[in-house]
N, C-alpha and C positions, 0 to 999 in steps of 0.2 A: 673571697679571694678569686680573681679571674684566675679560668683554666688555661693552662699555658698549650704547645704546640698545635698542632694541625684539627681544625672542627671534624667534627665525627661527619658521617659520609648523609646523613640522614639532615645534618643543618648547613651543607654546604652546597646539595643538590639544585636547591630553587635557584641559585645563581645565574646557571647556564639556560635554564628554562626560562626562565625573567627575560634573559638576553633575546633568546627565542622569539617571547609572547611581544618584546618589543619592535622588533625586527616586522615579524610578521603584521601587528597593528602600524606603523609608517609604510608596509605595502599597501596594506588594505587600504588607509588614509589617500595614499597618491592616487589607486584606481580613483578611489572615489571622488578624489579632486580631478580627475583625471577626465572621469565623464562627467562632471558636474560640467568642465569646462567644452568637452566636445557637445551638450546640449546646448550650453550657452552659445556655442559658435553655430549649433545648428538653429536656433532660434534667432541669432543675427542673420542667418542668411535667410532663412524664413519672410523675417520683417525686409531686408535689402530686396526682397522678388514679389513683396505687397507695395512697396514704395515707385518700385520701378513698373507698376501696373499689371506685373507676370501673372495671369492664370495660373493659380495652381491646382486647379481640379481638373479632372481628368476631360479629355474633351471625349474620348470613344471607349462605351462602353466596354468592360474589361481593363483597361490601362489604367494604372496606379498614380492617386497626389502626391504631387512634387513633396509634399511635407514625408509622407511614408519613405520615399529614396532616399531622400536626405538622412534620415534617421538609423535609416539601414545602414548606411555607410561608417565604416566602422573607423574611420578617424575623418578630422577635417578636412583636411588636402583634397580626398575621393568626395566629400560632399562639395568641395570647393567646385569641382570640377563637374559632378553632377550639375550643379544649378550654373554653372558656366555653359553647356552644352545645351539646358532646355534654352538659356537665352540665344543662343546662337542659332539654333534650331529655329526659335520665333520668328528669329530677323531672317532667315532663309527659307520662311512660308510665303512665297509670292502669295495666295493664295487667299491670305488676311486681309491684303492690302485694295484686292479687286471687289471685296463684297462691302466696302467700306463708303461711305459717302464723303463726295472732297473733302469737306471743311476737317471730318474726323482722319478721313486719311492724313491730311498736313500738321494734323496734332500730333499723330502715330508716327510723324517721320522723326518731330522731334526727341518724342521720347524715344525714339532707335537709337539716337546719338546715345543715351544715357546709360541704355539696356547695354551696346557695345562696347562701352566704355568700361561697364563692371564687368564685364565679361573677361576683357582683356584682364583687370585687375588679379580677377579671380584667378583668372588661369596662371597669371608669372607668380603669384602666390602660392599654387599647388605645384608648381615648376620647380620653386625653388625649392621646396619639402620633398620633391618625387623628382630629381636629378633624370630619372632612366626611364621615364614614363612618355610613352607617346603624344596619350591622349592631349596631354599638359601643352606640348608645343603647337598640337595639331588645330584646339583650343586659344591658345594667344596668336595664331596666324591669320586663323580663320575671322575672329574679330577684327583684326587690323585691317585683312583685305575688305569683309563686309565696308565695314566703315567708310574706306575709301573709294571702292565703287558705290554706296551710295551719294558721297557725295561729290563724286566726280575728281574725285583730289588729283593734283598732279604731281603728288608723291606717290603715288599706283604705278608710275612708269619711271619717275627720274630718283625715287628711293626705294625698290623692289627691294630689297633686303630685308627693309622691314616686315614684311609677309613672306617673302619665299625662304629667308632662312626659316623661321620655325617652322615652315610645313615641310621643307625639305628634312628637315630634323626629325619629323613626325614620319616621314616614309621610309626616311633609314631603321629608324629605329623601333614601328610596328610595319612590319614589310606585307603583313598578312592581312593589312586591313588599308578598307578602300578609301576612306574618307578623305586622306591625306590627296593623295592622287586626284581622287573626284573634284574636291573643290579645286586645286592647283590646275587641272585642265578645264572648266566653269571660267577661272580667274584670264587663262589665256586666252579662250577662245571670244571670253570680251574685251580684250585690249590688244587682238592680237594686231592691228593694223601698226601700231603703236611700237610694238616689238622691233627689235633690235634685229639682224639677222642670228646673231650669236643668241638671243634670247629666243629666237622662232625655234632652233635648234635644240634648246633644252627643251621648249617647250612642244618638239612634235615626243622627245621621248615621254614625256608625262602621259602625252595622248596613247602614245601605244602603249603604257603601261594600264589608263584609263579605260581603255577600246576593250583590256582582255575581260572584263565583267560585261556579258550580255547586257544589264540592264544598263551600266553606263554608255554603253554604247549606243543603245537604242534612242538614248536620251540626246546625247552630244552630236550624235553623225549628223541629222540635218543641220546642224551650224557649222561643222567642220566641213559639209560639201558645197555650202555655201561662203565659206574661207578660199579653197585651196583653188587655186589657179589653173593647172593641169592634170588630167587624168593621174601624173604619174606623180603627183604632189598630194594628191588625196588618197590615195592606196600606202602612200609610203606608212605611215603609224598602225595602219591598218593589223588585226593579228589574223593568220593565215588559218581562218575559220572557213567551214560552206554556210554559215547565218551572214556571214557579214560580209560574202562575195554578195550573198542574196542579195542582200541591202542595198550593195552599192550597185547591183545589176537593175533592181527596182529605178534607184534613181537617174539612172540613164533611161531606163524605159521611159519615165516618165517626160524627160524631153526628147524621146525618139531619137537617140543617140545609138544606133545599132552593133555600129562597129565597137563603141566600149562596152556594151552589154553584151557582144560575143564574147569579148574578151573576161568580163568579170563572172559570166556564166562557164565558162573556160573555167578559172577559178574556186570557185563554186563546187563545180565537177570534180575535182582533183581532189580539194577538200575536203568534202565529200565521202573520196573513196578510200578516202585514207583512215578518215575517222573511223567506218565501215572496218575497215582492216583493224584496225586499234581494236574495237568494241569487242570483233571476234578473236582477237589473241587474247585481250583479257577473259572473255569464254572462255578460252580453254587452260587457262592458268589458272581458274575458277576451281573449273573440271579436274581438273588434277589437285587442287587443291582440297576436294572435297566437298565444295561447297556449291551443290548441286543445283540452290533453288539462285543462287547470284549469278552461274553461269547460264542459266535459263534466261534471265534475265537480261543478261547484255547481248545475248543472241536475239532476242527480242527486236531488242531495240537496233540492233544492224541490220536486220533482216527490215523493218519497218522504214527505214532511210531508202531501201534499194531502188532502184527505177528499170522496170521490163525492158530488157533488152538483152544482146550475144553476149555484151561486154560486162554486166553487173549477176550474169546469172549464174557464175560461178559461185560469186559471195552470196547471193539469197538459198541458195545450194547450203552452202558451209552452216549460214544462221539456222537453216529449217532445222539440218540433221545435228545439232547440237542442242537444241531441245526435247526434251523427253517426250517419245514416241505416242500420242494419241491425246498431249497435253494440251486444253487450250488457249489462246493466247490470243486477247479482246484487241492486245495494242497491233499486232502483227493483220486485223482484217484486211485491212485496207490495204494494204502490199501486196497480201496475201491473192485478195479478187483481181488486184489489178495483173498480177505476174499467171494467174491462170484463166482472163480474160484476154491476154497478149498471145498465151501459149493456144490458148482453145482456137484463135483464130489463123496464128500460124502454120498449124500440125497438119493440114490439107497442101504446104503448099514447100514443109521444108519441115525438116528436123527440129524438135523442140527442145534447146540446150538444160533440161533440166532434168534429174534423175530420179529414176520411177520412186527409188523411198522419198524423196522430195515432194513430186506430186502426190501423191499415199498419204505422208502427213499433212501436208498443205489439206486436204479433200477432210480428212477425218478430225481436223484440228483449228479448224476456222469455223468461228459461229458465222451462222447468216447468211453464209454460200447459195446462192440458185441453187435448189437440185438440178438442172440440166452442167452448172458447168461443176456440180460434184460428179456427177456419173462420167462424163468427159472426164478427169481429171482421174476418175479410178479406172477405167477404161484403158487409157495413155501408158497408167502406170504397170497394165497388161492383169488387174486384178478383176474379168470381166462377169464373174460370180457378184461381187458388192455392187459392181455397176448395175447389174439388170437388176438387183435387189431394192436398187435409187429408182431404176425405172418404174418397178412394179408400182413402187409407192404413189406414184403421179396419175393423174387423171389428163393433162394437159401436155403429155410427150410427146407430143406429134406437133405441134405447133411450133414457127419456123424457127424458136432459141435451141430446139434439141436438134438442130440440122448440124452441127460439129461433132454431137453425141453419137447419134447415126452413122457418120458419115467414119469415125475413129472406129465406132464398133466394126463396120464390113470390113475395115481396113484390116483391124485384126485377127479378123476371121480370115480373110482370103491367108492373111501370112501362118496363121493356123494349121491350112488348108482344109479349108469346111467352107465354100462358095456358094453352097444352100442357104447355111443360116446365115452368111454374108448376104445374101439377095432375098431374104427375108428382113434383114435390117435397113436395109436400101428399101423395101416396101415402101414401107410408112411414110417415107424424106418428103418434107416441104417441098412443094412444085420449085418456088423459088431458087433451091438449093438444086435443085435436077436442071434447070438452065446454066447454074454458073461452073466456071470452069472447073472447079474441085470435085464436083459431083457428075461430072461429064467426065473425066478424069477416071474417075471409081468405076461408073460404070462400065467404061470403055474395057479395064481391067478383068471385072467382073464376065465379061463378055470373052476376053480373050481366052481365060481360064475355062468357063465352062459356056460354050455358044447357044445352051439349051437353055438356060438362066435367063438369059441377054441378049438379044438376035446380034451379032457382031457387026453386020453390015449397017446397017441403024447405028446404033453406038459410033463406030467411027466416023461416020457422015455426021454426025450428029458434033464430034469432036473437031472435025475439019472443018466444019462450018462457026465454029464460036473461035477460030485463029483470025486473029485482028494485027492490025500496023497502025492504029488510032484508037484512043479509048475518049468518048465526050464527059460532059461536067455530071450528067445523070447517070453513068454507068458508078460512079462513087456510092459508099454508103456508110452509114456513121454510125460509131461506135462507141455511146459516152463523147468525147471531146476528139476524138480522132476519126479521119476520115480513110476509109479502108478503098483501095480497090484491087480487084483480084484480076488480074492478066494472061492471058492463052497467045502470047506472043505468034507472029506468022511466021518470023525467023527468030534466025540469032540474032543480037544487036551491041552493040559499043556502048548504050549510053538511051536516056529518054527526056525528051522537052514535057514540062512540067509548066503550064500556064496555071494561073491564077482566075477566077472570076470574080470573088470581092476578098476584097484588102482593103482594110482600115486608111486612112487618107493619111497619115501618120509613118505609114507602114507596120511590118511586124516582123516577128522570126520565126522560123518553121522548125519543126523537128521530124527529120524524113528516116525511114526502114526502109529498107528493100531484103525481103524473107527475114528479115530479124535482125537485121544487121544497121546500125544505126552508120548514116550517115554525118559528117559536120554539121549543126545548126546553118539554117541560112538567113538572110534579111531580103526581104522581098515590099514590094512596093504598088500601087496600084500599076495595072496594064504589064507587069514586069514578067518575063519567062527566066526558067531555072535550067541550065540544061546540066543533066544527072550522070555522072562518067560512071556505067555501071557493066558486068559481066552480066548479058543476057541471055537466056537458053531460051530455044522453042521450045517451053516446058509452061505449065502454071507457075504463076509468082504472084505475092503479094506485095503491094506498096501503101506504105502507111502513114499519113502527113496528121499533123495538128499542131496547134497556135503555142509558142510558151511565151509570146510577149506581143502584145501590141492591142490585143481582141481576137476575134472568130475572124479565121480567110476562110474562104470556098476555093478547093484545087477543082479546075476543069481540065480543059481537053491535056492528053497526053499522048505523045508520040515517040514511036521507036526511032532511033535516029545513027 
């Protein structure tokens, strides 16, 4: 007799578990059909990139076969678009095409047609599976356009749509990545004759969105400066960088276009000091934030930008003392020599706009400094214990690079007031340095102070005889790339003529100081005079010229005027 009501709890349990074990075996079933079928699709794509001729082994050491990426990808669409990109990538190696001999080059162009063709496929394929995927449009554009500039089509101009919406599509929609943009300004800058004015218009925005990666730019600006019609048609997309005034101030130079190379070196400059300003605010946002060795860091690198002169020596001021006191800093040398090679030659003849903890760390924080311009530079900063300690170590101080060294020391001492050990540092001075006006100058002082040290009457004859109203082309002397000369004016003056004796046939531009003080760049020409609107004292002064475009000039005679 069947038992009648409800199964005991023990015959009715496997029920629910049955349901379970079924459920979960149709999961497992599907993965497994699942990736049976994603191998399958990566093994057709495999064969579609052997048929189509595509290398799939690695060409440089390190770099993964196309077959391993493909594999990696973890459903079809993403592999679709992998091997959609190496083909694109193919067709976009100028590279292949130059080490090829004719006959095989013109087989390689037909199989382009084939390769672009899947490509395209592949891509509106992964488009339609990946609706929000950049790569996917950026992919089907980029085949379209290859295509059609290779083969010259005149659907490239009179059916743009078909390329520029999906790559427009790909830049809205990955705003962080460049490729969209790169090929889209490549695509203009070769059709641009072609363009429409409404079409040159979208297309200078691509350009300035193209321009803001360094490396695209470096790539594209010679075609875009051999596009743009006017000075002011080729800055327009430009981004307001000091690399890429540089750039465009190079390409003036190099057709000796002076007046737009003032202008884009203008540029440059501003820049420049802006970035400089940036670098050191994030310093110090660093600084406060804690993060001691990244605010090192960007002081670094603003300090390393600066260029010796009145005007930037505030900010090379700000970078020094925002790095940790006695730290060294390999990328800052080179700044570093130049701003205490400006300073060591100005300090005889005017105030040197830099503050002694600046000099101090600059001296104790710079590999590879001269000892003569580290004892100068500790000397400046009035720390005159380290400096003779720089001295002692030398065997070759007396030799005429230590005549700034010298010459800063007595300085110090007279202000001291110790005129002995002042005229014991004056001993030793390079003859050289006891003719020119800074150390005619010293002495004269030395003299005044104490007449037993110094015969006074000597000294100021000695001073009144080196007062000039002409300086000739040999009274110059050179400093690295700059040409120094030091002045004992006979009066006061308004202003000085500044001749040239060689100038590039070309012309060039000059970069003029007077005590420190940076004048406007100028453009100068052979036979040409400069004349300098400047505030002259019958005092020592220095005046400082050298080349920043064109080659090496020679400044000769100069006159108070």
């Amino acid at each position: 007799m069947e038992p009648s009501g409800p199964l005991p709890p023990r015959r009715r349990s496997w029920l629910p578990r049955a349901g379970l074990v079924a459920v979960a075996l149709a999961v497992a079933l599907a993965l497994v059909a699942t990736d049976c079928a994603r191998r399958r699709g990566h093994d057709e794509l495999l064969a579609l990139a052997a048929t189509l001729g595509f290398d799939a082994t690695p060409k440089r050491p390190g770099s993964r076969p196309l077959g391993e990426r493909l594999r990696d990808e973890e459903s079809l669409p993403r592999a679709r678009l992998t091997l959609a990109r190496a083909l694109l990538a193919r067709e976009l190696d100028a590279r292949r095409w130059r080490a090829l001999p004719p006959e095989e080059a013109a087989a390689e162009s037909a199989r382009s047609e084939e390769r672009l063709a899947a490509a395209e496929r592949l891509a509106a394929a992964a488009l339609a599976a990946l609706p929000a995927s950049w790569e996917a449009p950026y992919l089907l554009g980029g085949a379209r356009l290859v295509g059609l500039l290779g083969r010259r089509d005149v659907r490239l101009v009179r059916a743009p749509e078909r390329w520029e919406a999906p790559l427009a599509l790909a830049r809205e929609r990955g705003p962080v990545f460049r490729e969209p943009s790169q090929l889209l300004a490549a695509a203009y800058l070769e059709i641009w004759p072609m363009l429409s004015l409404a079409a040159q218009g979208r297309a200078r925005t691509v350009l300035g969105e193209a321009f803001t990666d360094p490396a695209t730019f470096d790539r594209f600006f010679p075609a875009w400066a051999r596009i743009a019609r006017t000075p002011r048609e080729l800055a327009q997309p430009l981004p307001d960088r000091s690399g890429v005034w540089s750039r465009v101030a190079s390409h003036y130079a190099a057709q000796a276009d002076w007046p737009h190379w003032l202008e884009a070196h203008d540029l440059a400059t501003r820049a420049r000091t802006r970035e400089i300003e940036e670098l050191l605010a994030e310093s110090r946002v660093r600084q406060r934030g804690g993060d001691r060795a990244g605010a090192a860091a960007a002081a670094v690198q603003a300090g390393a930008r600066t260029r010796p002169g009145r005007a930037e020596a505030p900010l090379f001021d700000q970078a020094v003392r925002s790095r940790p006191a006695g730290a060294p800093a390999a990328a800052l040398a080179g700044a570093a020599r130049a701003w205490l090679e400006w300073g060591a030659a100005l300090a005889p003849f005017a105030p040197v706009p830099l503050a002694p903890e600046t000099l101090e760390r600059t001296a104790r924080g710079t590999p590879g400094l001269p000892p003569e311009l580290v004892a100068w530079a500790l000397v400046a900063a009035g720390d005159l214990p380290a400096a003779e300690l720089v001295e002692r170590r030398q065997e070759s101080q007396w030799s005429e690079a230590w005549g700034g060294y010298l010459l800063a020391k007595a300085a110090l001492l007279l202000d001291r007031g110790d005129p002995v050990a002042a005229a014991a540092a004056l001993a030793p001075l390079h003859r050289e340095w006891k003719r020119r006006p800074a150390g005619l100058a010293l002495r004269l002082r030395l003299a005044r102070t104490d007449p037993a040290l110094a015969p006074r009457g000597e000294a100021e004859a000695a001073f009144a005889a080196a007062h000039r109203d002409r300086w000739e082309a040999t009274d110059w002397r050179w400093r690295g790339g700059a040409a120094l000369l030091e002045l004992l004016p006979a009066t006061s003056a308004t202003g000085l003529t500044l001749a040239f004796d060689e100038v590039p046939a070309a012309g060039a531009v000059v970069a003029i100081q007077w005590q420190g003080e940076a004048l406007a760049p100028r453009a100068v020409r052979p036979g040409s005079e400069l004349e300098l609107p400047l505030e002259i004292a019958a005092a020592p002064g220095l005046l400082r010229v050298e080349s920043l475009a064109g080659g090496r000039v020679r400044p000769g005679r100069v006159t108070l005027r």
